[in-house]
C-alpha positions as CSV (number, residue, x, y, z in Angstrom):
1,X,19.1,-2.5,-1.2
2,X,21.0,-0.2,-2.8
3,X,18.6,1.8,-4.6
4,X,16.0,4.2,-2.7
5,X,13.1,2.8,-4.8
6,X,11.7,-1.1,-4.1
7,X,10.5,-3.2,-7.2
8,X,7.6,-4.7,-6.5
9,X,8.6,-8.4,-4.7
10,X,6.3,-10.0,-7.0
11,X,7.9,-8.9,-9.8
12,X,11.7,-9.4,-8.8
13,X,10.2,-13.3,-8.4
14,X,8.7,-13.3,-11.6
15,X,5.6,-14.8,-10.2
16,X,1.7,-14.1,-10.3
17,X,0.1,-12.3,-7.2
18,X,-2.3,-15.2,-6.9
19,X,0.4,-18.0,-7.0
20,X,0.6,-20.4,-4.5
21,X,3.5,-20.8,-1.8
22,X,4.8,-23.6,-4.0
23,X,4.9,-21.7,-7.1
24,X,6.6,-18.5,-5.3
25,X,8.9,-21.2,-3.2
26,X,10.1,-22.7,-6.5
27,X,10.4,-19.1,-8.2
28,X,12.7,-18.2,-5.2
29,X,14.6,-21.4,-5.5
30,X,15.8,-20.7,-9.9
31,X,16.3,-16.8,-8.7
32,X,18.8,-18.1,-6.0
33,X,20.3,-20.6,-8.0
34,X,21.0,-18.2,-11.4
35,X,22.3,-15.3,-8.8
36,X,24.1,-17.3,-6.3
37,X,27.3,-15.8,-5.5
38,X,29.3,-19.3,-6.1
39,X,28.3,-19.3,-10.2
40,X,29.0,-15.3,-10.1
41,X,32.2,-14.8,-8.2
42,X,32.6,-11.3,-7.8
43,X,29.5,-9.8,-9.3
44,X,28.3,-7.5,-7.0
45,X,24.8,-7.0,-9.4
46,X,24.3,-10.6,-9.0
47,X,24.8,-10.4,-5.1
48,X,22.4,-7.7,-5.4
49,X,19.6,-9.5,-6.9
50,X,20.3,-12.5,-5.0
51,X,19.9,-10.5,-1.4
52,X,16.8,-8.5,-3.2
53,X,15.1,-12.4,-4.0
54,X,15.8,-13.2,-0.6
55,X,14.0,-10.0,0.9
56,X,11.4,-10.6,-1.6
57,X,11.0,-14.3,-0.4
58,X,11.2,-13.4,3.2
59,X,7.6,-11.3,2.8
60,X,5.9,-13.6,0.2
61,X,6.4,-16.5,1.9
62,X,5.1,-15.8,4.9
63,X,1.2,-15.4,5.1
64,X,0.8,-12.6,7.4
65,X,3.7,-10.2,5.7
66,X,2.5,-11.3,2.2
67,X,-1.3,-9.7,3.4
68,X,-0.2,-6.5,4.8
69,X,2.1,-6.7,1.7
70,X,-0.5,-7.0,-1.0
71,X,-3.1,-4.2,1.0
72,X,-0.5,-1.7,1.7
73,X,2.6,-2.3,-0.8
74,X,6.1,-1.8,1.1
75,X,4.6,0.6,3.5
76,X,2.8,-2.5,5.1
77,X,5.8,-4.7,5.8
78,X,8.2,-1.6,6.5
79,X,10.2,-2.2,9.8
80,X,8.2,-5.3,10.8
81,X,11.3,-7.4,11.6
82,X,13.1,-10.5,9.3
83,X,15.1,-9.2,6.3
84,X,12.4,-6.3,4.7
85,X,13.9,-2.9,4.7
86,X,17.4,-4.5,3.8
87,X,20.7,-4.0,5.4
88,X,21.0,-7.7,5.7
89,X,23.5,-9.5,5.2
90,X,24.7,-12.6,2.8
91,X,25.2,-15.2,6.1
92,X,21.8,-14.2,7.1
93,X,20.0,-15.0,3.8
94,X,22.6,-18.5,3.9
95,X,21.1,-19.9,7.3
96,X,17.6,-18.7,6.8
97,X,17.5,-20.1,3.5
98,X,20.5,-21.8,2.4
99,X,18.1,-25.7,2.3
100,X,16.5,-24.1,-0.6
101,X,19.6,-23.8,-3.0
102,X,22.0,-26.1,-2.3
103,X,23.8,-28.7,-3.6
104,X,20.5,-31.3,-3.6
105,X,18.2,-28.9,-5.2
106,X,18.3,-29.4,-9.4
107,X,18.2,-26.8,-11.7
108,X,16.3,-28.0,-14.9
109,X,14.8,-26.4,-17.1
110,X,11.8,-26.4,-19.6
111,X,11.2,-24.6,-22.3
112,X,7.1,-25.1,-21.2
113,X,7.3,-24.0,-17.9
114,X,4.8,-21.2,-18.6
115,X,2.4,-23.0,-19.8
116,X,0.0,-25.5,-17.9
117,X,-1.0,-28.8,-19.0
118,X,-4.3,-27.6,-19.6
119,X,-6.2,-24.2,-21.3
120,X,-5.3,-21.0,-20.2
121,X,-7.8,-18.7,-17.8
122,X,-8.2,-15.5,-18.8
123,X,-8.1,-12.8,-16.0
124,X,-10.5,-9.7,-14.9
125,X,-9.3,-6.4,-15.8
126,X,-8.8,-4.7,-12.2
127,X,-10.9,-1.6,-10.9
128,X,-9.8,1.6,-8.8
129,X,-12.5,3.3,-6.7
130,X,-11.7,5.8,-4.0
131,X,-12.8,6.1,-0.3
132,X,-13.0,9.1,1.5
133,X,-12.2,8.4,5.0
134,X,-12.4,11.1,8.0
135,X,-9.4,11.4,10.9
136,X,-12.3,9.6,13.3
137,X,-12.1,6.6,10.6
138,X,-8.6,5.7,10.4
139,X,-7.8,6.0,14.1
140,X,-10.1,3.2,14.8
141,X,-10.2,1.2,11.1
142,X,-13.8,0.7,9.6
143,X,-15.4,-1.3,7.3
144,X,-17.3,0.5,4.4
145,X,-19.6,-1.0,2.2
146,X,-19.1,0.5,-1.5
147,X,-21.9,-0.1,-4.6
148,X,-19.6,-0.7,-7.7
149,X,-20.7,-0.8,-11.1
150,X,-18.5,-4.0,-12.7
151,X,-18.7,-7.0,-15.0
152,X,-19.6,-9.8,-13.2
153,X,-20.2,-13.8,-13.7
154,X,-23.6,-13.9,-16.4
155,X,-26.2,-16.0,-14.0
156,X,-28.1,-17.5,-17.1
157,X,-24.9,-19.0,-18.1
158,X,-23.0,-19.5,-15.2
159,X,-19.9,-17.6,-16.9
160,X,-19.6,-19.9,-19.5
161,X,-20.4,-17.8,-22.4
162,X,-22.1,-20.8,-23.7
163,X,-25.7,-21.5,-24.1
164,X,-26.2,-24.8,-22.2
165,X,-24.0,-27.9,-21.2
166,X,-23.2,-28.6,-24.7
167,X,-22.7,-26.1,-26.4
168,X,-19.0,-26.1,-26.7
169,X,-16.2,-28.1,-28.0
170,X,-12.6,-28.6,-27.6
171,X,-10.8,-26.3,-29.9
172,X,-9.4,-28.4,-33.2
173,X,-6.4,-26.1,-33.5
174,X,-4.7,-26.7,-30.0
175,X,-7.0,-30.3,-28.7
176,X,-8.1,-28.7,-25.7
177,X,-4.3,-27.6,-24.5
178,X,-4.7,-23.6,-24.6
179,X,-1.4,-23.7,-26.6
180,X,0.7,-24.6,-29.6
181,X,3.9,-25.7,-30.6
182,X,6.0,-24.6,-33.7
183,X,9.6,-26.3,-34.9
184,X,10.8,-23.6,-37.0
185,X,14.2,-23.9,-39.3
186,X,17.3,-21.6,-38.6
187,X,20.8,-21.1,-38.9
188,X,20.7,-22.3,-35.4
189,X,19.1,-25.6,-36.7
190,X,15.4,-26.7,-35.5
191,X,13.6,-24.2,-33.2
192,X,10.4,-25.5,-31.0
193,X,8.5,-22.4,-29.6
194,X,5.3,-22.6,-28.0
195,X,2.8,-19.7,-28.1
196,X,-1.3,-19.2,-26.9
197,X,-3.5,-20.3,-29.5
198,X,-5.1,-17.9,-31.4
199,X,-8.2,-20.0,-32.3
200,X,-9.2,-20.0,-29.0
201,X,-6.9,-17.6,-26.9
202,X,-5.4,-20.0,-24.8
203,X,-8.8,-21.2,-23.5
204,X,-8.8,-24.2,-24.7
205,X,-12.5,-24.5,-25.9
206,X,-14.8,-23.1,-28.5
207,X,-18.6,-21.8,-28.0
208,X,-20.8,-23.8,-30.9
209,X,-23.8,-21.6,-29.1
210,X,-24.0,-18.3,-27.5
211,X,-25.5,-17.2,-24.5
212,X,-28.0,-15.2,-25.7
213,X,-27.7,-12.8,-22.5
214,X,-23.9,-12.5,-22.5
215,X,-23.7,-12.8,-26.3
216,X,-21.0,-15.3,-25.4
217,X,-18.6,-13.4,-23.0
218,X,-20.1,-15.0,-20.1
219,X,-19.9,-12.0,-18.3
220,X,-22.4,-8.7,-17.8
221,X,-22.4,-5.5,-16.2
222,X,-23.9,-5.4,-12.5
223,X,-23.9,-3.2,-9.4
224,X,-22.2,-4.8,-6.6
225,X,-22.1,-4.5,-3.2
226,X,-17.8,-4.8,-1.8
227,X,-17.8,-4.9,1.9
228,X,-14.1,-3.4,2.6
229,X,-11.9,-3.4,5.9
230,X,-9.8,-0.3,6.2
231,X,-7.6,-1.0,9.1
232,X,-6.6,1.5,11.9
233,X,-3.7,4.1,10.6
234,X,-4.0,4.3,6.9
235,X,-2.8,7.5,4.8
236,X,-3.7,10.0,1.9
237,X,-3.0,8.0,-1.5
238,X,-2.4,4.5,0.0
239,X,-3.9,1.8,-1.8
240,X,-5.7,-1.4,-0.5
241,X,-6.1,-4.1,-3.2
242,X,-9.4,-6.7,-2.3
243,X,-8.1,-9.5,-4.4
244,X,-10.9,-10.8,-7.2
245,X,-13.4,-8.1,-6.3
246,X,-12.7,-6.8,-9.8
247,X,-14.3,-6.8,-12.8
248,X,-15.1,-10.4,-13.6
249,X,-13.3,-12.4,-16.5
250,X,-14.5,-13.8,-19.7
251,X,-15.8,-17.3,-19.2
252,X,-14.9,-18.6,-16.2
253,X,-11.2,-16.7,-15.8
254,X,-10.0,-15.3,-13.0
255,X,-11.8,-11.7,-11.4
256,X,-9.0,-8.7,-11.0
257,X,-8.8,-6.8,-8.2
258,X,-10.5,-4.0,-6.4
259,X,-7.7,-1.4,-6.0
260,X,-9.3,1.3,-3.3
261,X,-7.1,4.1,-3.4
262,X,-7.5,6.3,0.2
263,X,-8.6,9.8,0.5
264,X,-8.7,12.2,3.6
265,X,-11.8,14.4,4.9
266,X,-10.1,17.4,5.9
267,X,-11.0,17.6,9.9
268,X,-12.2,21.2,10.7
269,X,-9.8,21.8,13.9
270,X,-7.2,19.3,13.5
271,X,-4.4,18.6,11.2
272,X,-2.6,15.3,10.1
273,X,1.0,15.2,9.9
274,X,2.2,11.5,9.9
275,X,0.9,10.0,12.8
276,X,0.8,13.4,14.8
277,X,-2.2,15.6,14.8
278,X,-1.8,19.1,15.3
279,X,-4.0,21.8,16.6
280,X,-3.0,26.0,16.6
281,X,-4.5,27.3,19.5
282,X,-5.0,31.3,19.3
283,X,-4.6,33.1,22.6
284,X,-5.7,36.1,24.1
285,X,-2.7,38.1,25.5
286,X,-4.7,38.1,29.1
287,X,-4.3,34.2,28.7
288,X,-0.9,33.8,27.5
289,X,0.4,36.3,30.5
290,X,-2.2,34.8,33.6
291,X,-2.5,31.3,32.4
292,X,-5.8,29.7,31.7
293,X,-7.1,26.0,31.7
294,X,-8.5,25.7,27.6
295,X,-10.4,22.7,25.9
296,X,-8.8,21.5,22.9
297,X,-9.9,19.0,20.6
298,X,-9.2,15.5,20.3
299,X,-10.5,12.6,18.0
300,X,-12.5,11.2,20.9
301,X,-14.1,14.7,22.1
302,X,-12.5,17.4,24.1
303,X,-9.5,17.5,26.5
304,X,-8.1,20.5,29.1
305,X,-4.9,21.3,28.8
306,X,-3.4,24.1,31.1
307,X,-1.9,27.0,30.0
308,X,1.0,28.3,31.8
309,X,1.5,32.0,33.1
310,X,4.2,33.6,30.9
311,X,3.3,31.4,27.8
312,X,4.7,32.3,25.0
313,X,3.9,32.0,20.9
314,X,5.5,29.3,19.0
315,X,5.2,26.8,22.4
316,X,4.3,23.2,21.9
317,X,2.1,21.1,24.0
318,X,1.7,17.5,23.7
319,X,-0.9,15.6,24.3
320,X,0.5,11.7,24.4
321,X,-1.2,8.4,22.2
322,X,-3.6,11.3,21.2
323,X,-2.9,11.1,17.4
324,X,-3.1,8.2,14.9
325,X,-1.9,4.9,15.3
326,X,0.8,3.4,12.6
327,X,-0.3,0.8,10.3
328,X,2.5,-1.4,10.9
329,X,1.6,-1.4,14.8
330,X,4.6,0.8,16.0
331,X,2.4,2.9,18.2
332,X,0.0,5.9,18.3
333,X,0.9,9.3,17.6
334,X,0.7,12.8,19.8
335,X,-1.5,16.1,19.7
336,X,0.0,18.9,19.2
337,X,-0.7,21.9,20.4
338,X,0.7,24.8,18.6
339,X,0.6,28.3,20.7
340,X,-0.3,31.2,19.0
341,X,-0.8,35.0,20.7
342,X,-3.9,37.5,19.2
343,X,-2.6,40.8,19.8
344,X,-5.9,43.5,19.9
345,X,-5.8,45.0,16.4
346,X,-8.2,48.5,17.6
347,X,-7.8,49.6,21.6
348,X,-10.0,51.7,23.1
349,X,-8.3,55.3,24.4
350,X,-8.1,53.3,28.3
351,X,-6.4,50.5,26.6
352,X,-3.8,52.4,24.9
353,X,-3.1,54.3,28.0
354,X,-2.5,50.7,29.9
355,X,-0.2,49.3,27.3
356,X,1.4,52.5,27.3
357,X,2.4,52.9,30.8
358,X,3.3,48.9,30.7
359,X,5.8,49.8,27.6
360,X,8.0,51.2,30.5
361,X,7.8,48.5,33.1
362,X,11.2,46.3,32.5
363,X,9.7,42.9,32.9
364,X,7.8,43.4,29.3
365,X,10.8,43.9,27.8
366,X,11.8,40.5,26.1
367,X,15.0,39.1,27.0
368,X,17.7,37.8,24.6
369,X,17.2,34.6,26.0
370,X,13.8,34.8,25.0
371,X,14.4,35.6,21.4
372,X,16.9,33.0,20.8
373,X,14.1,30.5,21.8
374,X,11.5,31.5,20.1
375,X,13.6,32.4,16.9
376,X,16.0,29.4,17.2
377,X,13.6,27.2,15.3
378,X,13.5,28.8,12.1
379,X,17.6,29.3,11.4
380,X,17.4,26.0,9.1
381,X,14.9,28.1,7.0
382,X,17.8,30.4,6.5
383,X,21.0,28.6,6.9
């Protein structure tokens, strides 16, 4: 796509994240057909929302991508093959989905279409927690069980709200429907619009006795236990959404969602940077000039690493698949090992007297070879 920011493919479908493969099938199917480049020849805004459909199509309707999708956002389906990522092109959405929206596909329409033949469920008001994690954590995945504090379902009730089998009625203002119709006169002539009902907000059903628990909202406030899989490779800030481990609706709706929002222990040795961990390993100057064989860190316990005679500050070593592996499977990141010199700050009398006499000898001179390589890295800084 054009731009450098995604919409969310949920809302470029215009479709619920819990509707079925139908719904988000059809919802693909009207996008394709009101964007298609045959009814806007030439529109290259139309040809963009038609190829940002398709992308959005291509992770929604498939179950796998749609999971990752809905736990990770874009960063869970980035680079996994098909169309996501875009730079595809207008024959490839045409063979992949051309059956969809051709010429034996209808377009109606109805003014109803979003509203059911029945009431209206209400829906759960989502909850964020956050889960600290250490580098140990995400390199495997783990499952964490967390206590939250939410509304759930009332149990004397059942989430009804209503005290007993009986104890409601279909609302007289809408018959049961969840909605009603209005034919208003305009200049335009006779206008039917359809709206929730405000007796009953859409539900469809009145209470004609409360819960005396719930005092009718069929819900209550509870500690919950929400077991939660963190897979292998997840970042600082991402969010996981648990679908319906929210807070619980008002009689009988749908739950929201448990939105658990990641946060990194900071390791005591190691650092994270993407899917590389580093590591800054001070040296003695006896080291760095004779060479030494070290233990360095690691997430699974300690590793030797040999140090060369001659090393020299700013070196990196690199430890392969000893990092972090990538959520989307691409592969496990390095250590690296960052070389750093400790020059003595206070020398004894003897000590000055060495580094003295070894001020003369040519071979601790540094080259200009040796400069430029140490120093090389650090021209973009200036340029």
């Amino acid at each position: 796509m054009a731009s450098t920011t995604k919409r969310d493919y949920y809302e470029i479908l215009e479709v619920a994240k819990t509707s079925t493969a139908d719904e988000i099938k059809k919802a693909y199917r009207q996008k394709a057909i009101q964007y298609h480049p045959d009814k806007n020849p030439g529109d290259k805004t139309a040809e963009e929302k038609f190829k940002e459909a398709a992308e959005a199509y291509e992770v929604l309707s498939n179950s796998e991508k749609r999971s990752r999708y809905d736990q990770f956002g874009h960063a869970g389906v980035s680079g996994s093959g098909g169309f996501e990522g875009g730079g595809f092109s207008m024959e490839d959405i045409f063979s992949r989905f051309g059956d969809l929206f051709g010429d034996g596909f209808g377009g109606g329409f109805s003014p109803f279409s979003g509203f059911a033949s029945g009431s209206q469920k209400s829906r759960g008001s989502d909850l964020r927690v956050k889960i600290k994690l250490t580098l140990k954590e995400i390199a495997t995945g783990v499952e964490k069980k967390l206590k939250v504090n939410k509304y759930v379902a009332c149990s004397h009730c059942k989430g009804t709200g209503a005290d007993g089998d009986n104890a409601h009625s279909n609302c007289p203002t809408c018959q049961g429907r969840g909605h009603v119709t209005r034919v208003v006169n305009s200049v335009f002539g006779h206008m039917q619009t359809t709206s929730v009902c405000p007796n009953c907000q859409g539900e469809g059903k009145i209470i004609t006795k409360k819960c005396s628990h719930c005092y009718g909202e069929g819900i209550v406030k509870a500690d919950t236990v929400v077991a939660v899989n963190l897979p292998a490779g997840v970042a600082e800030g991402m969010q996981l959404t648990i679908r319906q481990k929210g807070n619980a609706a008002r009689r009988g709706g749908v739950s929201g969602d448990l939105l658990v929002v990641v946060e990194e222990e900071r390791h005591p040795e190691l650092v994270r940077d993407q899917q590389d961990l580093i590591y800054n390993l001070l040296l003695t100057v006896s080291q760095a000039a004779l060479g030494s064989t070290i233990e360095v860190p690691t997430l699974d316990g300690k590793a030797k690493i040999k140090i060369e005679p001659g090393t020299q500050p700013g070196k990196i070593l690199r430890l392969k698949n000893k990092g972090l592996p990538s959520i989307n499977r691409h592969g496990i990141g390095d250590l690296l090992i960052n070389i750093a010199v400790y020059i003595p700050e206070n020398l004894t009398p003897e000590q000055q007297e060495f580094f003295s006499k070894m001020e003369k000898a040519s071979n601790f001179q540094p080259p200009n070879s040796m400069k430029e390589k140490i120093f090389s890295k650090f021209r973009n800084i200036f340029d």
